[in-house]
DRENDO-1510 file (C-alpha; in Angstrom, 1 decimal, always signed):
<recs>
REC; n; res; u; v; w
REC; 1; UNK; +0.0; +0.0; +0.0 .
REC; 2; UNK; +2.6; +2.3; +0.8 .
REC; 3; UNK; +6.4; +2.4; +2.2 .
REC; 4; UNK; +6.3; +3.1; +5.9 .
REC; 5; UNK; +8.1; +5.8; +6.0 .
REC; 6; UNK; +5.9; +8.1; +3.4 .
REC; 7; UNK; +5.2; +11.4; +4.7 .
REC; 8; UNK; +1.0; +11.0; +6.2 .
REC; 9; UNK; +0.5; +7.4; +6.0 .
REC; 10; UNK; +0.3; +4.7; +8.8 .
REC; 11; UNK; +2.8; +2.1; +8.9 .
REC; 12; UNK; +2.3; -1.0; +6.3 .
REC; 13; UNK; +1.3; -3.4; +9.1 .
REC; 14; UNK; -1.1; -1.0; +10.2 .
REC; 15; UNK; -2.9; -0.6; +6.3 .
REC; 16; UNK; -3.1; -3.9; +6.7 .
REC; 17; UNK; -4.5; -4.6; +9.2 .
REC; 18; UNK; -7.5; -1.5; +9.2 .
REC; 19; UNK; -8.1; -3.4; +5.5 .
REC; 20; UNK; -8.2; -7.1; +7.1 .
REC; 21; UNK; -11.7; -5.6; +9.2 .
REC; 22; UNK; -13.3; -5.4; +6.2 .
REC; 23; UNK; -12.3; -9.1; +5.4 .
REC; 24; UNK; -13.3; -10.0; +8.8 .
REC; 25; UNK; -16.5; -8.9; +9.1 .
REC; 26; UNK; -17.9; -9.6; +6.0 .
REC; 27; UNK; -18.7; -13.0; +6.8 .
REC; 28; UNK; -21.6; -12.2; +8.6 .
REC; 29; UNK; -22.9; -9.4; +6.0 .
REC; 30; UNK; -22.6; -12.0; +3.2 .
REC; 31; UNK; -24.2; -15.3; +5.6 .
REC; 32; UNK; -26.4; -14.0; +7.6 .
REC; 33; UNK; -27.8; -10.8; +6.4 .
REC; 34; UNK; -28.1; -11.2; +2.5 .
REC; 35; UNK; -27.5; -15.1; +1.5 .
REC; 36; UNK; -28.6; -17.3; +4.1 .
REC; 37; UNK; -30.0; -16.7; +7.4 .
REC; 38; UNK; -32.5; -14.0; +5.6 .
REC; 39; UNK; -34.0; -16.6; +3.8 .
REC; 40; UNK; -33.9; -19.0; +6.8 .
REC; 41; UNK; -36.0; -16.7; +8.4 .
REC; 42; UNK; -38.4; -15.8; +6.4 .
REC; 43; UNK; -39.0; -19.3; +4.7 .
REC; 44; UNK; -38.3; -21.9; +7.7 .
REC; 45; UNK; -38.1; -20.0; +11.3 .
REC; 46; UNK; -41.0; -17.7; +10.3 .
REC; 47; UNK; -42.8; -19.5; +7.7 .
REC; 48; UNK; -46.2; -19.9; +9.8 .
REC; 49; UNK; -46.5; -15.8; +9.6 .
REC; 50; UNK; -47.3; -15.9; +5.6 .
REC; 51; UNK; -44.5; -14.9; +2.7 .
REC; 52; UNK; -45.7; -11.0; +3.1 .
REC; 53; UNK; -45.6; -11.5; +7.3 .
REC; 54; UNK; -42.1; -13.1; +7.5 .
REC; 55; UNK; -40.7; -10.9; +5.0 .
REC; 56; UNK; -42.0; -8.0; +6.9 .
REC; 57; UNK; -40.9; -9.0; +10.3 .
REC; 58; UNK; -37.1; -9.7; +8.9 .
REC; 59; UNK; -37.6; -5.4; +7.8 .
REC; 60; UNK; -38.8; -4.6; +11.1 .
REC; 61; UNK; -36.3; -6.8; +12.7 .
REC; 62; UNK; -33.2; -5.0; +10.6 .
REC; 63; UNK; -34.9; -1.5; +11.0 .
REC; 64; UNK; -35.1; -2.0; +14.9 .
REC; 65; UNK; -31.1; -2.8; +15.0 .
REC; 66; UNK; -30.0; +0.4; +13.0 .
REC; 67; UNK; -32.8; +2.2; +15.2 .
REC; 68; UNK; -30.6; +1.4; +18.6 .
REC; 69; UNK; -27.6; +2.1; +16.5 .
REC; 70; UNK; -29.1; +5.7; +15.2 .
REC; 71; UNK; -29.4; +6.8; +19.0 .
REC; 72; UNK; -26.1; +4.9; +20.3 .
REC; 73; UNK; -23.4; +5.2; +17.6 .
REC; 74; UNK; -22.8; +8.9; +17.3 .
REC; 75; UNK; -22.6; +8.9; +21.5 .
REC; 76; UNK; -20.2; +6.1; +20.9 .
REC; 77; UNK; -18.0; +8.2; +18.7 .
REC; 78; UNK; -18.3; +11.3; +20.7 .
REC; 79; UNK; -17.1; +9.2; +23.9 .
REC; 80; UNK; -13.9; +7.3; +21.4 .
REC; 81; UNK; -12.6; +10.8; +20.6 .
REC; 82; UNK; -13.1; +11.8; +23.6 .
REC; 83; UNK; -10.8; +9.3; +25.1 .
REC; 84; UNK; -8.8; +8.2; +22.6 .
REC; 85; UNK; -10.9; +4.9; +22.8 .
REC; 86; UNK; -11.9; +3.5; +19.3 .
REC; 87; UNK; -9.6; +0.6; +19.6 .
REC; 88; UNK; -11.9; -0.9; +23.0 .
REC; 89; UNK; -15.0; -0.5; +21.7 .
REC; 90; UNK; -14.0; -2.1; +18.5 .
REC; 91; UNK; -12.8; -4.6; +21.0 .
REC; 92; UNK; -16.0; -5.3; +22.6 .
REC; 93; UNK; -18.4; -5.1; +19.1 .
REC; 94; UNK; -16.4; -7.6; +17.9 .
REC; 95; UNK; -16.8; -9.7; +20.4 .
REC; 96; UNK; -20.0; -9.2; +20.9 .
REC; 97; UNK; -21.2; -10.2; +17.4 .
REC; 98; UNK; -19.0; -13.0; +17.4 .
REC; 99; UNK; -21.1; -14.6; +20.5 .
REC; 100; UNK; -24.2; -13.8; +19.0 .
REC; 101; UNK; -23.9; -15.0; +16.0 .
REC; 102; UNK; -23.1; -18.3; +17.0 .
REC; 103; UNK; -25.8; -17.8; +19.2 .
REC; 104; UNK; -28.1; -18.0; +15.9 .
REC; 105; UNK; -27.3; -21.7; +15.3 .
REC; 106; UNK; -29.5; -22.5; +17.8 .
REC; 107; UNK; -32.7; -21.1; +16.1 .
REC; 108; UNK; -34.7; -23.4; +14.2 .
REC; 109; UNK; -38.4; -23.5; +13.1 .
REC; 110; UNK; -41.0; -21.7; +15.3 .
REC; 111; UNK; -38.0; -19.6; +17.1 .
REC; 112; UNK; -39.4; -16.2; +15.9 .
REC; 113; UNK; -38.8; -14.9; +19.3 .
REC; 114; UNK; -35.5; -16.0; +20.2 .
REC; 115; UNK; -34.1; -15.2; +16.4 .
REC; 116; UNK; -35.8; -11.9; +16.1 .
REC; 117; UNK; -33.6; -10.8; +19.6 .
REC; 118; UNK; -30.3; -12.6; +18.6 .
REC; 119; UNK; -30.5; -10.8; +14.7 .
REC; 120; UNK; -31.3; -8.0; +16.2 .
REC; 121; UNK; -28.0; -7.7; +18.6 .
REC; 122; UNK; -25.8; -9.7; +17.0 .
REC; 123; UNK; -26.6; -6.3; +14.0 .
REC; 124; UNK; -26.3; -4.5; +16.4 .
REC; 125; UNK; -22.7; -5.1; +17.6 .
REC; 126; UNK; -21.9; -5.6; +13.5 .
REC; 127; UNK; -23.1; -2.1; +12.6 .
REC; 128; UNK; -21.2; -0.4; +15.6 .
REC; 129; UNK; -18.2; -2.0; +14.9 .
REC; 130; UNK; -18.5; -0.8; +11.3 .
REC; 131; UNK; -18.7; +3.1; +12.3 .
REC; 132; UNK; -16.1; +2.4; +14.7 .
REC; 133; UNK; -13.8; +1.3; +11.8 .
REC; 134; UNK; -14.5; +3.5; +9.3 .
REC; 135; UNK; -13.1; +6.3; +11.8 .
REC; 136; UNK; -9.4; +5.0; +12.0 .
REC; 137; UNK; -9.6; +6.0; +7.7 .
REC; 138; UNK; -8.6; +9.3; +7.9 .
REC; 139; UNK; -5.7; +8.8; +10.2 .
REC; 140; UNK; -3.9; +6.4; +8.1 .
REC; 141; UNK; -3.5; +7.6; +4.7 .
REC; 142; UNK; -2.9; +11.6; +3.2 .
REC; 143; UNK; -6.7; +12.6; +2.1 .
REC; 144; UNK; -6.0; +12.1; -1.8 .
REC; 145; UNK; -5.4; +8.4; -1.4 .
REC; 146; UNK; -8.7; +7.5; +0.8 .
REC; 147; UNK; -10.5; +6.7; -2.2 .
REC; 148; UNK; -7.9; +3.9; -2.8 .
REC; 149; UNK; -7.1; +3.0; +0.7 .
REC; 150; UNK; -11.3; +2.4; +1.4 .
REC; 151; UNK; -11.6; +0.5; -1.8 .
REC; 152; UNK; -8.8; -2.2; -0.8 .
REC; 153; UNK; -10.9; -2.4; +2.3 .
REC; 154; UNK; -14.1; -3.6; +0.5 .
REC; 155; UNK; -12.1; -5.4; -2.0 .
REC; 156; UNK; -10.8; -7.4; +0.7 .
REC; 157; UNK; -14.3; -7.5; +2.7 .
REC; 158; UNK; -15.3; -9.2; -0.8 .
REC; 159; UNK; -12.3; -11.8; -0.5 .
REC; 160; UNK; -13.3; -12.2; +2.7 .
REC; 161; UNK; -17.3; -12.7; +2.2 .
REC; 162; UNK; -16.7; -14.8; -0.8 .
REC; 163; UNK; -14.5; -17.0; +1.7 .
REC; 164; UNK; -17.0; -17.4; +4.2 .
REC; 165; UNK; -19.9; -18.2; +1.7 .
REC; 166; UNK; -18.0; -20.7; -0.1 .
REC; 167; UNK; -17.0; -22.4; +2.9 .
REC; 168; UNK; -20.7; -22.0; +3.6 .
REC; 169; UNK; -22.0; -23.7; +0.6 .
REC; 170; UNK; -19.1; -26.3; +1.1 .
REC; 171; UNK; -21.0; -27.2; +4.5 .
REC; 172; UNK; -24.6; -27.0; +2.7 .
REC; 173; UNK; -23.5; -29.5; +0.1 .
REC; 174; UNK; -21.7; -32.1; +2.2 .
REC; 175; UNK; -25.1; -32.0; +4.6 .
REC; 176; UNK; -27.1; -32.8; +1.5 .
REC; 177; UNK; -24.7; -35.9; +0.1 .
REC; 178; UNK; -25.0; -37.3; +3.5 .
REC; 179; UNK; -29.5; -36.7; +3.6 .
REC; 180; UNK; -29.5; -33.7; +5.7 .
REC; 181; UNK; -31.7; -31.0; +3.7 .
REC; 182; UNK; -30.2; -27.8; +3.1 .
REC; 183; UNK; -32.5; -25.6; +5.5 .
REC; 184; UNK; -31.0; -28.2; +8.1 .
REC; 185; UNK; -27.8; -27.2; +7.6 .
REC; 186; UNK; -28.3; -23.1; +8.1 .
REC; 187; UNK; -27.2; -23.6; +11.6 .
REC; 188; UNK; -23.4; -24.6; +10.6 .
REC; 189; UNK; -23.1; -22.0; +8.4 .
REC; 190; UNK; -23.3; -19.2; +11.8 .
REC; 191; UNK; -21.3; -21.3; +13.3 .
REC; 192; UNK; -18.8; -20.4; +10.6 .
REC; 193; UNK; -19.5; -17.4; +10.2 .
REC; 194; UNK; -18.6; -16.5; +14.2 .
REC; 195; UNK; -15.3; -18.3; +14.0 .
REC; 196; UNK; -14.2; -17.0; +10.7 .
REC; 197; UNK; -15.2; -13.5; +12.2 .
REC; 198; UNK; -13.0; -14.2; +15.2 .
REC; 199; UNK; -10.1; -15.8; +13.6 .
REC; 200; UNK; -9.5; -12.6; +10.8 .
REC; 201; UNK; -9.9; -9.9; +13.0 .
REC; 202; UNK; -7.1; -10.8; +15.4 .
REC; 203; UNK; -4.7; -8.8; +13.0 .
REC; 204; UNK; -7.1; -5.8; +13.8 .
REC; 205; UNK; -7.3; -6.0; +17.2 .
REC; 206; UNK; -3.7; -6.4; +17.9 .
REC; 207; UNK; -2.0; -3.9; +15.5 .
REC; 208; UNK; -4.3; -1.3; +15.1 .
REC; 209; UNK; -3.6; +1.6; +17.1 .
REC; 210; UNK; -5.8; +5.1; +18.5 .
REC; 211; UNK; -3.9; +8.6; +17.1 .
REC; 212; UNK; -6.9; +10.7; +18.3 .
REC; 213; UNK; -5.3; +12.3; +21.3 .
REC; 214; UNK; -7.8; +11.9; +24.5 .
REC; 215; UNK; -9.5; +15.4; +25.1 .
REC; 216; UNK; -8.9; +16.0; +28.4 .
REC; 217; UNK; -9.2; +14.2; +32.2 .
REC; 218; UNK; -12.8; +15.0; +32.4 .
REC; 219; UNK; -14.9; +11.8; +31.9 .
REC; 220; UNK; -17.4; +12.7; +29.0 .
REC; 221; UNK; -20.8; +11.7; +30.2 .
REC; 222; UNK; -23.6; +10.3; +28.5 .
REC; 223; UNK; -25.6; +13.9; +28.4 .
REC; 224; UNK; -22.1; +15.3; +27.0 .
REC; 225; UNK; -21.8; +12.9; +24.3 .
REC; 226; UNK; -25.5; +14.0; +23.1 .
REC; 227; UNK; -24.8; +17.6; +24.0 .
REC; 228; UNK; -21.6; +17.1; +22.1 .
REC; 229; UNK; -23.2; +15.2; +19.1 .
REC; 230; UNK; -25.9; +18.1; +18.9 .
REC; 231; UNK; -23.4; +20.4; +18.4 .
REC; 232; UNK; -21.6; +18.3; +15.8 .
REC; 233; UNK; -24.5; +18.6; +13.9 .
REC; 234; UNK; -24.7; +22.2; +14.2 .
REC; 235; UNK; -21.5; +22.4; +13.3 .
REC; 236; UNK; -21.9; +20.5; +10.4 .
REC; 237; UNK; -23.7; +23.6; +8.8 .
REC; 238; UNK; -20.0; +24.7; +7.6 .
REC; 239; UNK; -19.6; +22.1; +6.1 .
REC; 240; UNK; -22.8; +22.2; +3.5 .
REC; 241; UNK; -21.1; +20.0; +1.3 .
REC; 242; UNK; -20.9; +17.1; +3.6 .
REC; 243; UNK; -24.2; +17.6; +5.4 .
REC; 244; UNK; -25.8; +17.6; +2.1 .
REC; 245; UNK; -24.0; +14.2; +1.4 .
REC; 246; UNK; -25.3; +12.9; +4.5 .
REC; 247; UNK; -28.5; +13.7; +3.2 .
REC; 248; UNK; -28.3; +12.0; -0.3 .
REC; 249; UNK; -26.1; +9.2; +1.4 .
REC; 250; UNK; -29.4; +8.4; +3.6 .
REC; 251; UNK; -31.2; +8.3; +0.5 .
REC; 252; UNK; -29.3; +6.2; -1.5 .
REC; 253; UNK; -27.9; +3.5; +0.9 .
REC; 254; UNK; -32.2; +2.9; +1.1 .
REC; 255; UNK; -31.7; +1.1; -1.4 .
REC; 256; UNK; -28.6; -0.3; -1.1 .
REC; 257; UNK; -29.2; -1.7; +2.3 .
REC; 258; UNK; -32.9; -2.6; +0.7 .
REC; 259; UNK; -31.0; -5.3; -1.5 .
REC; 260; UNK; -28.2; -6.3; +0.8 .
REC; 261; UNK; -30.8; -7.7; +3.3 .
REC; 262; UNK; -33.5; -8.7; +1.2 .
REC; 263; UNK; -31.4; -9.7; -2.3 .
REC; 264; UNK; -31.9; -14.0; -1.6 .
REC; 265; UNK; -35.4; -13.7; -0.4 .
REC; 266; UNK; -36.4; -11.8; -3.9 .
REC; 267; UNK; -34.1; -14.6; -5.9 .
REC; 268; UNK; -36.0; -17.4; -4.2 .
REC; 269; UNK; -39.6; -16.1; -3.3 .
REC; 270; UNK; -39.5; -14.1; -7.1 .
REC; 271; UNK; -37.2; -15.6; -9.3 .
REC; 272; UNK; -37.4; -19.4; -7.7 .
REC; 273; UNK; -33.8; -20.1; -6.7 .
REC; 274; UNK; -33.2; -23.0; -4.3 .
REC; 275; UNK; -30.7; -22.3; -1.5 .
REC; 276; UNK; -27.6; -23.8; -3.4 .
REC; 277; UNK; -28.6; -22.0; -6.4 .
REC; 278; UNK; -28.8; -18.6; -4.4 .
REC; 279; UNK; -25.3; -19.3; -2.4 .
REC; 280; UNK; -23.7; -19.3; -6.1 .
REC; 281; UNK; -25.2; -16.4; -6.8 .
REC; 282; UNK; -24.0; -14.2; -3.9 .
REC; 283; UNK; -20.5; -15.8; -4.7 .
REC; 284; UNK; -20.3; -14.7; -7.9 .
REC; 285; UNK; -22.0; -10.6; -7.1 .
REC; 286; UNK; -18.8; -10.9; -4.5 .
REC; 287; UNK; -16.8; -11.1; -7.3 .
REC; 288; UNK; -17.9; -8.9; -9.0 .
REC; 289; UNK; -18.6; -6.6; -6.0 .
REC; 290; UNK; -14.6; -7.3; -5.3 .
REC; 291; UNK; -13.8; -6.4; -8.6 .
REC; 292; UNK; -16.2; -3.2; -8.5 .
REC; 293; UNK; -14.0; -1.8; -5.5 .
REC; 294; UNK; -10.8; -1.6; -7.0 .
REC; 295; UNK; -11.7; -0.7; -10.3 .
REC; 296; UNK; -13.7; +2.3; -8.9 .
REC; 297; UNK; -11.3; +3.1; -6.0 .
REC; 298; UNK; -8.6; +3.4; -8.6 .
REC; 299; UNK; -11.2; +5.9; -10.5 .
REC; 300; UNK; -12.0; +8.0; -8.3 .
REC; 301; UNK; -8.9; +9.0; -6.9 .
REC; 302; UNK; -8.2; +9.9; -10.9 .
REC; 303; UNK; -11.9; +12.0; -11.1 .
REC; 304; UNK; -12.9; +12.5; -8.0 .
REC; 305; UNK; -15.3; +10.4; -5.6 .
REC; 306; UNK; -18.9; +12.9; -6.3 .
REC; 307; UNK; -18.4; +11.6; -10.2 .
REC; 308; UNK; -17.3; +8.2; -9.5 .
REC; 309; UNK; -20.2; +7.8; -7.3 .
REC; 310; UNK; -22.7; +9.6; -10.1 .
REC; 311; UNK; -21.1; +6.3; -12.0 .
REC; 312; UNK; -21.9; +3.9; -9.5 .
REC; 313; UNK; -25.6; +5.2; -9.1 .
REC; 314; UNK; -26.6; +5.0; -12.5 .
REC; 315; UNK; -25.6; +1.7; -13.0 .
REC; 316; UNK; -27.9; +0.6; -10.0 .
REC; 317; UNK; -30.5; +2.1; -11.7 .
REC; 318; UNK; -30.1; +0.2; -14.4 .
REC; 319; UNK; -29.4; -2.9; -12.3 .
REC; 320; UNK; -32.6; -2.7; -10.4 .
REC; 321; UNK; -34.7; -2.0; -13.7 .
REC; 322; UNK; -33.4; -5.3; -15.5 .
REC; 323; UNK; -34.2; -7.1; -12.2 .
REC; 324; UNK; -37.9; -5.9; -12.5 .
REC; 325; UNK; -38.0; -7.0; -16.1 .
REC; 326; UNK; -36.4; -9.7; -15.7 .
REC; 327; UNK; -38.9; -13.0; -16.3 .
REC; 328; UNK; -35.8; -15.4; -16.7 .
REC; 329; UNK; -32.8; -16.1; -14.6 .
REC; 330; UNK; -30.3; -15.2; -17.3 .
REC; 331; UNK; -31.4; -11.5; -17.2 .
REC; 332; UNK; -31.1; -12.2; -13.4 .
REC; 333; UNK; -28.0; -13.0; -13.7 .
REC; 334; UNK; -27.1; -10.0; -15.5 .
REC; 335; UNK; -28.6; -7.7; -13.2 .
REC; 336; UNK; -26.7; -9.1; -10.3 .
REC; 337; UNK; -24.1; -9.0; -11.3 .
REC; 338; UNK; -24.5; -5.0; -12.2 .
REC; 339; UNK; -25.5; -5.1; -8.2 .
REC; 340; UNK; -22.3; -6.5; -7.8 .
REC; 341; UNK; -20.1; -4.1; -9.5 .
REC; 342; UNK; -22.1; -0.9; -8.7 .
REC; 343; UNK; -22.1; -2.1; -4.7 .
REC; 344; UNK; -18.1; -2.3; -4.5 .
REC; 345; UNK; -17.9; +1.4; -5.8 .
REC; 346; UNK; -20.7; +3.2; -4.4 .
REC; 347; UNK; -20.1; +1.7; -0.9 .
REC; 348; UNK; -16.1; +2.7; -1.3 .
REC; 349; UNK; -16.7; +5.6; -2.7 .
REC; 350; UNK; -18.9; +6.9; -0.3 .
REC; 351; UNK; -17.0; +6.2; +2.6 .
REC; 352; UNK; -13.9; +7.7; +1.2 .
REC; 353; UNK; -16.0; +10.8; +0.5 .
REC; 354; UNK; -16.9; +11.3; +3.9 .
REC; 355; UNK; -13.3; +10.9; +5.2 .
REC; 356; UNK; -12.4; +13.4; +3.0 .
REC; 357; UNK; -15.6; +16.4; +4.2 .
REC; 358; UNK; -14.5; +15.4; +7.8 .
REC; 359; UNK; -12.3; +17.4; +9.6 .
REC; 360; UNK; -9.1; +16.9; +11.2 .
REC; 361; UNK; -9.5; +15.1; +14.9 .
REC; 362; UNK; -12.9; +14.9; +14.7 .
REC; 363; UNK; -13.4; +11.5; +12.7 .
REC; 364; UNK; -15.2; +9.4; +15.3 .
REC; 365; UNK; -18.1; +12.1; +15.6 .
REC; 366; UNK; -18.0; +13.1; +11.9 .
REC; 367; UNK; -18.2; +8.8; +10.8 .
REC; 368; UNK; -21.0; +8.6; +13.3 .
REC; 369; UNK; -23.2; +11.1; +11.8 .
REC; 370; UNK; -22.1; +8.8; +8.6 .
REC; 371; UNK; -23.2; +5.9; +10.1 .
REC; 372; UNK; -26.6; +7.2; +11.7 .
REC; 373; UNK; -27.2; +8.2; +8.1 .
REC; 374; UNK; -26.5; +4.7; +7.1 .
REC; 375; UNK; -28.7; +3.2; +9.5 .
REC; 376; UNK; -31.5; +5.8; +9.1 .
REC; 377; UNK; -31.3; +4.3; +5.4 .
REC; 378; UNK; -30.9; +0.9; +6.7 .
REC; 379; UNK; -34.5; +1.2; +8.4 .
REC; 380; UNK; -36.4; +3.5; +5.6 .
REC; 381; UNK; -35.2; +1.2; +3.1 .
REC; 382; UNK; -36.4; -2.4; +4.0 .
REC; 383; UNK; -39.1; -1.0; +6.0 .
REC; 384; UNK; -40.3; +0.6; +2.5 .
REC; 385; UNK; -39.7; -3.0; +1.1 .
REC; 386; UNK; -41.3; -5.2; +3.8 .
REC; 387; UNK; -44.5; -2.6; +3.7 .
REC; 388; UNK; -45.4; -2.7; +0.1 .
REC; 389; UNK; -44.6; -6.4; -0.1 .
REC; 390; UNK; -46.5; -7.0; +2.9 .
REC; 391; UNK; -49.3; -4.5; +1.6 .
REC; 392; UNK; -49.2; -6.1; -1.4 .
REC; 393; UNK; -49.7; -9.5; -0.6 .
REC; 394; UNK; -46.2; -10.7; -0.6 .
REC; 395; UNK; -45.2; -9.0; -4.5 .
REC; 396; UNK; -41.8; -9.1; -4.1 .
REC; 397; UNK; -41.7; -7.4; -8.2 .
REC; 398; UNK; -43.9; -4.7; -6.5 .
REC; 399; UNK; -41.7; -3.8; -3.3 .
REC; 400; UNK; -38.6; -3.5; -6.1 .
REC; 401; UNK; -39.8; -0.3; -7.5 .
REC; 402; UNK; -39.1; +1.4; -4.0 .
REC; 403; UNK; -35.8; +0.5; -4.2 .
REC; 404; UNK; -35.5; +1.6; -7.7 .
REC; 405; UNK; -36.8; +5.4; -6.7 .
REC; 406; UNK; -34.2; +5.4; -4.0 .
REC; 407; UNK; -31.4; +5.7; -6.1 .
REC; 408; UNK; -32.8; +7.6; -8.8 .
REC; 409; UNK; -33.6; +9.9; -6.1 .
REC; 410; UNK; -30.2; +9.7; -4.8 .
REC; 411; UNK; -28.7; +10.1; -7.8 .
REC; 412; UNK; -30.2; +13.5; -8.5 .
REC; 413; UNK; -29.4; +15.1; -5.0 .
REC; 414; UNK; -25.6; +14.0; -6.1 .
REC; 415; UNK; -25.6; +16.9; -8.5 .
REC; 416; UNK; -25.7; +19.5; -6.0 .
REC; 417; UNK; -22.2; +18.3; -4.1 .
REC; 418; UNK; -18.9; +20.0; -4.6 .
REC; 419; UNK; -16.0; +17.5; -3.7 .
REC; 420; UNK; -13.4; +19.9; -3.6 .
REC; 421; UNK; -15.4; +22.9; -2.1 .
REC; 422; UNK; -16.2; +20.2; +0.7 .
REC; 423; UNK; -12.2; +19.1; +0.9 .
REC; 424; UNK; -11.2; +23.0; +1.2 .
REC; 425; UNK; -13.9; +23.4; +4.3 .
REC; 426; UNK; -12.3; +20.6; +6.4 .
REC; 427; UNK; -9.0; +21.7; +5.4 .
REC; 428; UNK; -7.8; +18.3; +3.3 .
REC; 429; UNK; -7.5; +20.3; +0.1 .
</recs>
């Protein structure tokens, strides 16, 4: 990535390691949110609530975790600056989502209850740890290479995904040759999932290291955090061009978090995958996705992120609309594998362009106002989903237009963003 001597970057080991989260954590993304345990849920623990009832209840259950995040992860960045403290609480999420999601092996048919509470924590201590990692970007790398920094990141969280799945699918189809049917053998998967999650974040947790200087020997309490988050907003105001990215980020990660959560229920309630189909499926959009990262980080340090991320929009568009059309699985196919692509870019790009509006010793409160805008979009989005297919009757075909209108939507808020304007106000230019 860089020698370790080169004037504002982190030591080599260091690059490395801040990268190897992404690998880590993926995993449980990939599994349990958008290949397997989503359609678990809905099909097998769930099944006795109806196609539109299940499906609804996975929305609520995903919009309930980024709710607690919303109100906790911005207090959680305000108390890390604070104290110099990233590095713990990354620490304790991590731990915390590793227990719980081996917890989820235990769920089976009928579970609603007891899956419901362990998705809902075990997202929980995923999406906090996510904030929490994104914060260490700007610290380890000069402004101008953030773009490609953040896009090795998800290149490797695509590695690392594609990993887990395929050892995944590996289990599912060793279960099957011995009689065990493939819904049977969900519960493995988390199983792997948590260990693979352990196993690749150790070089994170042990060579990562704080810069942000501690603020002072006051302990910062729970009303300053908000008091201090308020005002962080407030602030924010001087920075137009990243508070209006905030805005348009919300918007368009609807729809992104829309597919990530919901992308194996529509192939197999819509489209008529089986769960082995499906599995190869997300292996292949992670190739893609992988691919889509690098190409695109590379691109927009070259044109900047704003256009790079115009690129990456417009091709979701275009994604989403084929998948509407599609009536065959070859133009399925096609269209998710456009996901694929447009995902790795807009998701790098994105962060990169927020660690480049934030300013200097302030990146744990300025990435938790990127992640409450995240979350925000991670409830609106499936909620939107999960209410018109519920509405509806269970038509997944109907529930995809929202999703398409969230990034069209997004897409024309873009225009109004000035990358460098926003560099200049946080003083990266």
């Amino acid at each position: 990535m860089s020698d370790d001597a080169a004037p504002g970057w982190a030591p080599k080991r260091e690059l490395w390691a801040w990268a190897f989260y992404d690998f880590a954590n993926s995993g449980y993304t990939t599994v349990v949110l958008t290949a397997v345990f989503n359609a678990y849920f809905v099909g097998v623990v769930a099944v006795a609530l109806g196609q539109g009832g299940a499906t609804l209840l996975w929305t609520v259950a995903i919009a309930l975790a980024n709710a607690v995040v919303v109100l906790s992860g911005p207090l959680i960045g305000a108390i890390a600056d604070a104290h110099g403290s990233k590095k713990r609480f990354l620490v304790a999420t991590t731990f915390g989502c590793v227990v719980l999601t081996a917890a989820l092996a235990t769920v089976g048919p009928g579970d609603v209850a007891l899956g419901f509470a362990l998705l809902v924590g075990s997202c929980v201590m995923f999406a906090l740890g996510e904030n929490l990692i994104a914060a260490f970007l700007p610290e380890l790398a000069p402004a101008e290479a953030l773009g490609r920094l953040s896009a090795r990141g998800w290149a490797l969280g695509y590695v690392g995904g594609l990993l887990v799945l395929g050892l995944c699918l590996a289990w599912i189809q060793f279960s099957e040759a011995r009689g065990v049917a493939a819904a049977e053998a969900v519960p493995g998967t988390l199983l792997i999932v948590a260990g693979a999650f352990a196993l690749a974040a150790l070089p994170t947790l042990l060579w990562l290291r704080d810069r942000t200087p501690r603020a002072g020997r006051r302990q910062l309490t729970a009303m300053r955090g908000w008091r201090r988050l308020v005002r962080t907003w407030h602030e924010a105001r001087h920075y137009p061009d990243l508070r209006r990215f905030l805005v348009t980020l919300t918007v368009y990660h609807a729809g992104i978090q829309t597919v990530i959560v919901l992308a194996t229920v529509y192939a197999q309630q819509a489209m008529g995958f089986g769960t082995v189909e499906s599995l190869w499926l997300i292996l292949v959009v992670n190739v893609t996705a992988a691919i889509g990262a690098l190409a695109f980080g590379h691109l927009q340090d070259r044109i900047g992120s704003v256009r790079t991320l115009a690129l990456a929009l417009a091709l979701w568009v275009l994604a989403c609309a084929l998948a509407w059309f599609a009536e065959d699985r070859a133009l399925f196919w096609v269209a998710a594998n456009l996901v694929g692509i447009a995902m790795g870019a807009s998701q790098s790009a994105g962060r990169a362009l927020v660690g480049r509006f934030a300013p200097d010793g302030r990146t744990a409160e300025f990435f938790g106002l990127w992640g409450m805008a995240v979350k925000l979009a991670a409830i609106v989005g499936p909620l939107a989903y999960g209410s018109l297919g519920f509405v509806t009757g269970g038509d997944h075909r109907t529930a995809l237009l929202s999703t398409l209108a969230f990034f069209v939507i997004g897409l024309l808020l873009l225009r109004g963003i000035d990358e460098a304007r926003g560099m200049r106000a946080a003083g990266r230019a």
